[in-house]
C-alpha positions in Angstrom: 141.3 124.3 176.0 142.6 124.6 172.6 145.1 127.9 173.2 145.1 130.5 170.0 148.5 130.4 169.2 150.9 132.8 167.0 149.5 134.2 163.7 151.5 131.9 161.2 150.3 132.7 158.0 153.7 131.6 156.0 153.2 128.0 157.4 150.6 125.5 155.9 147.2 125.7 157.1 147.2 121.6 157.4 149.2 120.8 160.8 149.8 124.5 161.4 150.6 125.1 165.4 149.1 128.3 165.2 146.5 130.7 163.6 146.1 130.9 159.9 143.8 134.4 160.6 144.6 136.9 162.9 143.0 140.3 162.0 141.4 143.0 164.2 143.1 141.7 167.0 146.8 142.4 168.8 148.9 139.6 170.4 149.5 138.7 174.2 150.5 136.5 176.4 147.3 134.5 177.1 146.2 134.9 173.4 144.5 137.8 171.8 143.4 141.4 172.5 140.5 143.4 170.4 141.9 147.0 169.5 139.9 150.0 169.0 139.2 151.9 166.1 140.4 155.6 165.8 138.8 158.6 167.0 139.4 162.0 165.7 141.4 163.7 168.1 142.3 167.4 166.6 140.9 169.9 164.1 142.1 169.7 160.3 145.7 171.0 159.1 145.2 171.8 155.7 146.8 168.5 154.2 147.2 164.9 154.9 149.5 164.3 158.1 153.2 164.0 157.6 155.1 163.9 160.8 153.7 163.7 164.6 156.0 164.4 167.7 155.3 164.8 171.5 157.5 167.1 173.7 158.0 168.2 177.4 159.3 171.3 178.2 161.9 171.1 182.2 158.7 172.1 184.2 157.2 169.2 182.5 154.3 171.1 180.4 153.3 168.8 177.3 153.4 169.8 173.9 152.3 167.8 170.3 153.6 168.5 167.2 152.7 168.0 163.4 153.3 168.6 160.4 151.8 168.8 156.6 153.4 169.3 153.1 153.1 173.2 153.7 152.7 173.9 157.8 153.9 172.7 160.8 151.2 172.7 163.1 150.8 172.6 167.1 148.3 170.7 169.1 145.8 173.5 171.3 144.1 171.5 173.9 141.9 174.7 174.7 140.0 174.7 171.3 141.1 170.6 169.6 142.7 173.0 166.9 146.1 172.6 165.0 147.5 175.9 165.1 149.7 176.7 162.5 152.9 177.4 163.7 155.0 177.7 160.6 157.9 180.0 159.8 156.8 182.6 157.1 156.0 181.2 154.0 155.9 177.9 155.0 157.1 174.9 153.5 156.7 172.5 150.5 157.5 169.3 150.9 157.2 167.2 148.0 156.8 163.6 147.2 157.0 161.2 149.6 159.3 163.5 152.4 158.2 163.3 155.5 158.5 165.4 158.6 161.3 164.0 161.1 161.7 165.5 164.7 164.3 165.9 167.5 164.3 167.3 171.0 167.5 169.3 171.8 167.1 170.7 175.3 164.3 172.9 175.3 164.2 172.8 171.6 162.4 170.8 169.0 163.8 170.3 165.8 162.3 168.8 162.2 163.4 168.2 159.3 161.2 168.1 156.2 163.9 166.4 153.8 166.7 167.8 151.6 164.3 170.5 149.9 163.3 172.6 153.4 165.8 174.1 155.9 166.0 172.4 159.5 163.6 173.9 161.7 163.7 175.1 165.8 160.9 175.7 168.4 162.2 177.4 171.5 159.7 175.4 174.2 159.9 178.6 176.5 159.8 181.1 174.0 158.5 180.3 170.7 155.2 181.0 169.1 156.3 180.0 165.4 159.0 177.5 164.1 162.5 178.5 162.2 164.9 178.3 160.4 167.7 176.5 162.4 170.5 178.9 162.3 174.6 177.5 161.9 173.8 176.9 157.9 173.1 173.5 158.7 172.8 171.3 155.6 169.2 170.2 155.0 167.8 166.5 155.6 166.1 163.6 154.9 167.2 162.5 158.5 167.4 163.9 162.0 168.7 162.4 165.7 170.1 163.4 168.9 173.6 161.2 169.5 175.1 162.4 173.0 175.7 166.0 172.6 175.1 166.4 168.7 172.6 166.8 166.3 172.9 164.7 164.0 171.5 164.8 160.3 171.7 162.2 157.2 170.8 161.8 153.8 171.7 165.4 153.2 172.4 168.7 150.8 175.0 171.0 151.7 174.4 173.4 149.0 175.8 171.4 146.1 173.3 168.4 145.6 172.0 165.1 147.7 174.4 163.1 149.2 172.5 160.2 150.2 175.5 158.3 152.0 176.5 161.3 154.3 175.9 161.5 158.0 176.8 165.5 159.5 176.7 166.4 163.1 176.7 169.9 164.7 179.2 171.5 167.2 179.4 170.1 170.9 176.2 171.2 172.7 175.6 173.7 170.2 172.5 172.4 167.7 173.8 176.1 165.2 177.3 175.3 165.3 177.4 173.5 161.6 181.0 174.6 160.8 183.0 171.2 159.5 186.4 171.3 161.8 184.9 173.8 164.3 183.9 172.8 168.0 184.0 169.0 167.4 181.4 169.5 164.1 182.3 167.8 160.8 180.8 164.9 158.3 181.7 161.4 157.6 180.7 159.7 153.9 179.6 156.2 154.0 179.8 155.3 150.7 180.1 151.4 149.7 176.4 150.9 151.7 173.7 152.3 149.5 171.6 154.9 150.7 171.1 155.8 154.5 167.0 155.1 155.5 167.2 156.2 158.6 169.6 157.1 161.7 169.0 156.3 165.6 170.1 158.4 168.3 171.1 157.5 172.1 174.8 157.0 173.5 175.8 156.1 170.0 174.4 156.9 166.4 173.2 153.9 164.6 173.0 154.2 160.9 171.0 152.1 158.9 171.8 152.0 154.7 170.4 150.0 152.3 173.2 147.3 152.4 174.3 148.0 156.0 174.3 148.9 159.3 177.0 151.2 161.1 177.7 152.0 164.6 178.8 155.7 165.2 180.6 155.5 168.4 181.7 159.1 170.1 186.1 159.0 170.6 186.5 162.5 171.1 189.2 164.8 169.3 190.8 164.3 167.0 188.6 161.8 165.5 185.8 162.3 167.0 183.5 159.6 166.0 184.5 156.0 165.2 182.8 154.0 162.4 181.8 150.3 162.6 180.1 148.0 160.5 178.5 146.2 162.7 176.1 144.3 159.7 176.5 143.7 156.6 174.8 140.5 155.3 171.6 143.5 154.7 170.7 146.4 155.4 166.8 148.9 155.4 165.1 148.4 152.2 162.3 151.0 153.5 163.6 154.1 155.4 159.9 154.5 157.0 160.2 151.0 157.8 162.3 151.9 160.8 160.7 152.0 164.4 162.5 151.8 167.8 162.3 151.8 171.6 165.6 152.7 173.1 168.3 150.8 171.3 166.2 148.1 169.9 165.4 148.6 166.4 163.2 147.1 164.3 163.1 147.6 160.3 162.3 145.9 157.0 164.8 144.2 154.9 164.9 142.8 151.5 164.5 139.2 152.9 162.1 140.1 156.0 161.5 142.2 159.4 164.3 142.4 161.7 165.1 143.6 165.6 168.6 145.4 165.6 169.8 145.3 168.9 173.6 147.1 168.8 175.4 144.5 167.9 173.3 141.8 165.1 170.2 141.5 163.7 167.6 139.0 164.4 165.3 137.9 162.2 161.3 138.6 163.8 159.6 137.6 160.9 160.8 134.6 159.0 158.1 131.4 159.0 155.6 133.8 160.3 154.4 136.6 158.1 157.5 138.2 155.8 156.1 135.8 152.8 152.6 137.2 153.7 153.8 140.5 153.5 155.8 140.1 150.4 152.6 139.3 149.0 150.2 141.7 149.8 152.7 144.9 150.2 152.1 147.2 146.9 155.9 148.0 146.8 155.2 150.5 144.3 153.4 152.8 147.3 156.4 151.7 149.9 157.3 155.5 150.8 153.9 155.3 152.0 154.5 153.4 154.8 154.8 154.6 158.4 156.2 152.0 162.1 156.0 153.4 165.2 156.6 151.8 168.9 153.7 151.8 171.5 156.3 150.4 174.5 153.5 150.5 177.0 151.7 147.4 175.3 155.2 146.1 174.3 153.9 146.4 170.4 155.1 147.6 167.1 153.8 148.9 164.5 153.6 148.8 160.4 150.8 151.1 158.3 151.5 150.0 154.7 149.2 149.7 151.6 148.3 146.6 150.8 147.8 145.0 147.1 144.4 146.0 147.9 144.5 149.6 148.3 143.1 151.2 144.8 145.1 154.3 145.5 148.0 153.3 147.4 147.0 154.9 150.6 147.9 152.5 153.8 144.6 150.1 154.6 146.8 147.6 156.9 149.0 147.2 159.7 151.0 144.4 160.5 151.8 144.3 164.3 154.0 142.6 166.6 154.5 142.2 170.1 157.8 142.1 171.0 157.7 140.6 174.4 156.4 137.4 173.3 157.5 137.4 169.7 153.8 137.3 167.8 152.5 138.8 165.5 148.8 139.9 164.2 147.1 142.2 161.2 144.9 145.6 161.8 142.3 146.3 158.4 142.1 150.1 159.1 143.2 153.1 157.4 146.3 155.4 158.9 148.7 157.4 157.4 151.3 157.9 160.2 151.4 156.4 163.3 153.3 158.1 166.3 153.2 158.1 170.3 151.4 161.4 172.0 151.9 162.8 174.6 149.0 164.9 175.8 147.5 168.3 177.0 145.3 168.3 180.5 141.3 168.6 179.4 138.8 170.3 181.9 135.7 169.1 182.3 134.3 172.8 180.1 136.7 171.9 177.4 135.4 168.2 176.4 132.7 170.1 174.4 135.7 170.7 171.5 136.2 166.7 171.1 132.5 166.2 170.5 129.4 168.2 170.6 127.3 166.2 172.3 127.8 163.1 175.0 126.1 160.6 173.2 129.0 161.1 170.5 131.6 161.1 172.4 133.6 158.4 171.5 136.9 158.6 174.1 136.5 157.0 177.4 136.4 159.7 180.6 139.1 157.8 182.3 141.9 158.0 178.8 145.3 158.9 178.8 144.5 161.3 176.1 142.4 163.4 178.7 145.1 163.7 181.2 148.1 166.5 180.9 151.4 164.7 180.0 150.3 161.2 179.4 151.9 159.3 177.1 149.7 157.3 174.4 149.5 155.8 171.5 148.2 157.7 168.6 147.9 158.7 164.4 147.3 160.7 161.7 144.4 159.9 158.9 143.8 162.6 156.2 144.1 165.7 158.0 143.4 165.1 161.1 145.2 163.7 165.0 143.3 160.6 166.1 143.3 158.5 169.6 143.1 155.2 169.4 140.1 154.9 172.0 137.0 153.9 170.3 134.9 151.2 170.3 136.9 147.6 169.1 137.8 147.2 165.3 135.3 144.9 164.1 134.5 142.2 163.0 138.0 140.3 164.9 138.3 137.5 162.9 140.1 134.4 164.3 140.8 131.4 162.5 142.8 128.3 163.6 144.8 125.6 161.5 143.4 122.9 159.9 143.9 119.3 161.9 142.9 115.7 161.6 140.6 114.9 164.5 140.9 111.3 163.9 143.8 109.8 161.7 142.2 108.1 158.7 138.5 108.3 159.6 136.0 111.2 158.8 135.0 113.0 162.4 131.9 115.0 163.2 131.5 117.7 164.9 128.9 118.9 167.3 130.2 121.5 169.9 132.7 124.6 170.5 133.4 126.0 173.3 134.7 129.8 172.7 136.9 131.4 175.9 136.5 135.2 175.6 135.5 138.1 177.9 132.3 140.2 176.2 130.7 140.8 173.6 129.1 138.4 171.2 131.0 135.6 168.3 129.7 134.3 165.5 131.5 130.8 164.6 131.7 128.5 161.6 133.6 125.2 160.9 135.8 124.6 157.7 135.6 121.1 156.3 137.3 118.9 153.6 138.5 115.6 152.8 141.7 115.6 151.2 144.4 118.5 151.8 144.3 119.3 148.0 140.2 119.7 148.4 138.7 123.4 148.6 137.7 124.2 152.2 133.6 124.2 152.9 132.8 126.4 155.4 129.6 125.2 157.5 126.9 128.6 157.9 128.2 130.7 160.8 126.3 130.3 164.3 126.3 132.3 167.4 127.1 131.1 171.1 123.5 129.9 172.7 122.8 130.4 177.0 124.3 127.1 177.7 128.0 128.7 176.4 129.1 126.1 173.1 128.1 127.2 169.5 126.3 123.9 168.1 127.4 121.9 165.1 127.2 119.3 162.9 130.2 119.6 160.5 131.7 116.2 158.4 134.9 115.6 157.1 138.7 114.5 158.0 140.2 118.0 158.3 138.8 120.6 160.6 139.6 123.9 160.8 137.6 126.7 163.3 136.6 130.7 162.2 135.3 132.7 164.8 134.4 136.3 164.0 134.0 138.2 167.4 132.4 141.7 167.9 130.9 144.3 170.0 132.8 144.7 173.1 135.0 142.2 173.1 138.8 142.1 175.0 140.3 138.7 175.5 140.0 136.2 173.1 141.8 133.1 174.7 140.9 129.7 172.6 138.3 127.3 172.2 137.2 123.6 172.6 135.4 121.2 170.8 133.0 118.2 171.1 133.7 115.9 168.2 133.0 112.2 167.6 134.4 109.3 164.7 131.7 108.5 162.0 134.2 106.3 160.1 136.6 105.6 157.3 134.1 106.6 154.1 
């Protein structure tokens, strides 16, 4: 069998040990994986989808979060609805600012950039979001670095400072008093901007030049300051994703995986030229990367070259176990994990009105109370990825000389998958400077092999699968010499 290898779209089709096409599908260790489309999960918030966060409460009751340029907005499992659960007057968040969100004990905080105030949810006692109290500057940024909360990218009353990092008191998320209870700031200011900060044992804080490593000393000091690198730094700040203290994010020169101490390059030869290429850099705030660590997979929603209005239409992904990579065509706007609320049987009725549309498997994480899953926002609305597979998944393999110096024909392939139905077709030509000819596209027949009858020196496979698919594993192929001509 002739294994689908990794998606290497930066190498030559000719000779290429991989895939040249890759799309609809995500990566694993025995080849490919369909992935389904979204379904809506929620009601509408009144505008497109800004920020998505999942929280438990210490008895372990689940709770999902969102946000929009006016409202924050929480998940009612009773009814599907988003129920707005603003402070009075809401918000107005402008541009490209996004909501960012922190749990702090039984507290969730967000930040809706440098124009809106940092906002608190009491778990236990809340019904509505506000205003952090402490006169915490405002921010772009917002993590949760041992005891502190920490914010970046900020405004402390006198205009942006975009190379700043402030932390609060010691266990106190409204102590905001520089000098007082271990709070204070630190300017980094030979890095560029800061895109983005991680939280954990230590802060990490990547710029647009660098990367520094916040280490906690204690009084009087505080926090120590590292660069830890500087040959580059974030060119996107919603380019950043991470699971634990692995952090992946876009550079000017590529994708990277961060890991504490260096950065390791995840994408070069594989797909950072492809990207280059078809990212509209002029729509990059509109990009969203999240981390889905039960499938071991990461995630970028960007607009392509293609996209007439700059909304996202693809996501690049990559599988981080095995170090592949593969390409989603859909539409999503930000991409988040969930965690979810329990669903009686009585309450289904608000995800669909009828059984015959309902599109979310009985047996889903997203039906169960506190599962975690993997899930987005499109327009205005909370959607599961649970329903049927993205289709068509196209698969197409490099190009190969079947026979050195002698035109080859061939009859058979052989597709290894699991369900569903594929449609194949063969690419032919006869010098590597010729225009590919694709044969017409046939389906598998009962006896398993998708016939043929396809001339020339170079070979390359397409198989478009559909329907319900899962594992899409390789191919082989029945091929014979016809000679030199």
């Amino acid at each position: 069998m002739i294994n689908f290898g990794p998606w290497l779209p930066d190498q030559a089709d000719f000779s290429n040990p991989g895939l040249t096409t890759a799309t609809n599908v995500v990566p694993f260790v025995g080849g490919y994986r369909s992935f389904p489309q979204p379904s809506a999960y929620s009601g509408s918030a009144t505008a497109t989808i800004r920020g998505i966060f999942p929280s438990k409460n210490t008895s372990g009751s689940a709770f999902l979060f969102a946000g929009d340029a006016g409202k924050l907005y929480k998940f009612n499992a009773a009814t599907a609805a988003l129920d707005d659960v603003s402070k009075v007057g809401g918000y107005t968040l402008t541009g490209n600012q996004r909501w960012k969100f922190a749990q702090f004990g039984e507290v969730v905080l967000a930040t809706g950039g440098i124009t809106s105030n940092p906002q608190k949810f009491d778990l236990t006692t809340d019904t509505i979001f506000s205003d952090l109290a402490g006169s915490p500057p405002t921010a772009n940024h917002i993590a949760i670095v041992r005891d502190f909360v920490w914010l970046a990218d900020v405004n402390t009353g006198s205009g942006r400072v975009p190379y700043r990092v402030y932390w609060s008191g010691f266990n106190d998320a409204e102590s905001w008093t520089a000098g007082t209870a271990q709070s204070d700031f630190q300017d980094i200011v030979d890095a560029g901007h800061i895109s983005g900060i991680v939280g954990g044992e230590y802060c990490t804080i990547l710029m647009e030049r660098a990367i520094v490593r916040a280490t906690y000393t204690g009084p009087p000091l505080i926090w120590q300051f590292d660069k830890v690198e500087t040959q580059r730094g974030c060119k996107v700040p919603n380019s950043i994703c991470h699971i634990g203290s692995l952090i992946f994010y876009l550079s000017d020169d590529g994708f990277y995986a961060f890991d504490g101490q260096r950065s390791t390059a995840i994408g070069n030869e594989k797909v950072d030229d492809f990207f280059n290429k078809d990212f509209n850099s002029g729509f990059a705030g509109n990009m969203t990367a999240g981390v889905d660590p039960v499938n071991k997979l990461a995630f970028w929603c960007y607009a392509s070259v293609d996209s007439i209005d700059g909304s996202n239409d693809k996501v690049l992904v990559y599988n981080y176990e095995i170090g592949r990579w593969s390409l989603l065509e859909t539409a999503i706007d930000y991409i988040a994990p969930f965690f979810s609320a329990a669903y009686t049987v009585d309450a289904l009725d608000t995800l669909s009105a009828t059984i015959d549309a309902f599109t979310i498997q009985t047996d889903s994480p997203a039906l169960k109370g506190g599962e975690y899953f993997f899930g987005c926002g499109i327009g205005d609305k909370l959607f599961t990825f649970n329903g049927s597979p993205l289709s068509p998944s196209t698969i197409e393999t490099g190009e190969a000389a079947l026979s050195t110096g002698k035109h080859s024909i061939i009859t058979r392939l052989y597709p290894y998958f699991d369900a569903g139905t594929v449609e194949a077709s063969i690419g032919v030509r006869n010098t590597t400077t010729d225009t590919v000819s694709y044969s017409i596209s046939n389906g598998m027949n009962t006896s398993g092999f998708v016939p043929f009858r396809a001339t020339g020196r170079y070979h390359r496979a397409k198989l478009l699968f559909t329907n319900s698919h899962n594992i899409m594993q390789g191919i082989d192929l029945e091929a014979r010499d016809i000679g030199g001509r």
